[in-house]
N, C-alpha and C positions, 0 to 999 in steps of 0.2 A: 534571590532565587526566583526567577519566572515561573508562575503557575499559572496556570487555567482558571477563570473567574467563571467558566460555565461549562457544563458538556452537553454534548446533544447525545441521546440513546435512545432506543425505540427496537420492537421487531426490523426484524431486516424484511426490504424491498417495503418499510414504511415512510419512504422521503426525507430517512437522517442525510443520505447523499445529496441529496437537494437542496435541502437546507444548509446543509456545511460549506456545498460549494458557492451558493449566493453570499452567507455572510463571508466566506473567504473573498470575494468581491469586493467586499464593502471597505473606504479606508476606515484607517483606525478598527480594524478587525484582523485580528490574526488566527487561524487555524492550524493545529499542526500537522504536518507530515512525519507520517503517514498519519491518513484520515483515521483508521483505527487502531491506537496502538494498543489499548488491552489492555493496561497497564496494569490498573485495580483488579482486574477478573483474570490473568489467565499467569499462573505460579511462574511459568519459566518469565516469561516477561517482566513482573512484580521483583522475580529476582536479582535483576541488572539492575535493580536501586533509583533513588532518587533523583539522581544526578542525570541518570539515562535518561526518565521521564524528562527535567530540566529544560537539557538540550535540546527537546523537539523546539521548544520555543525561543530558543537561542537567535533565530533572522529575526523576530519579533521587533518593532520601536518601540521605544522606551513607554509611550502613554499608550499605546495599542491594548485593546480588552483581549485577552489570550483566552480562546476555546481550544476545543477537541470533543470528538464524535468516534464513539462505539458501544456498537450493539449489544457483543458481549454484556457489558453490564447490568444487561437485565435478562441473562439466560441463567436465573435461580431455580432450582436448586443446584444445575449442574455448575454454576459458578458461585459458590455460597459466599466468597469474603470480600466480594466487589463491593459493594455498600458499607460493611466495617472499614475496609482501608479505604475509601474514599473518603469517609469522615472523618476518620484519623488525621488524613494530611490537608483535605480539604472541607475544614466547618464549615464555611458560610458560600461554597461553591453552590453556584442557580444551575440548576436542571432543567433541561427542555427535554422535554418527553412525548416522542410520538408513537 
């Protein structure tokens, strides 16, 4: 099952775009599309499951480091369970935070 070994999150208009889109440049860097899916923070999204999230990374190659980038994740308190279920599915996911 392809996960994401990092995310990028930050206030918006803080250069998560920027930086998403340079490491999406980069080989052996995978990013998913769509740049922010939400998945941890926003219930309807969280609800299409596992699998849904998966699939963003589905083009990935096999040794490719798999990110994703959203903001969301750090608009607490209006998104309270983005950091519980992040940890849930992802322990040892590295954060980039701007």
């Amino acid at each position: 099952m392809p996960l994401p070994s990092f995310i990028i999150m930050g206030a918006m208009k803080c250069a998560t775009s920027s930086i998403q889109k340079q490491l999406s440049l980069q080989d052996g860097i995978y990013m998913s599309e769509p740049k922010e899916p939400n998945f941890f923070s926003d219930d309807s999204v969280y609800a299409k499951g596992i699998n849904w999230y998966c699939q963003l990374f589905d083009d990935a190659q096999a040794d490719d480091i798999l990110g994703e980038a959203s903001t969301h994740y750090t608009k607490w308190p209006d998104k309270p369970n983005s950091v519980i279920r992040m940890k849930q599915l992802l322990p040892d996911v590295k954060l980039i935070y701007v």
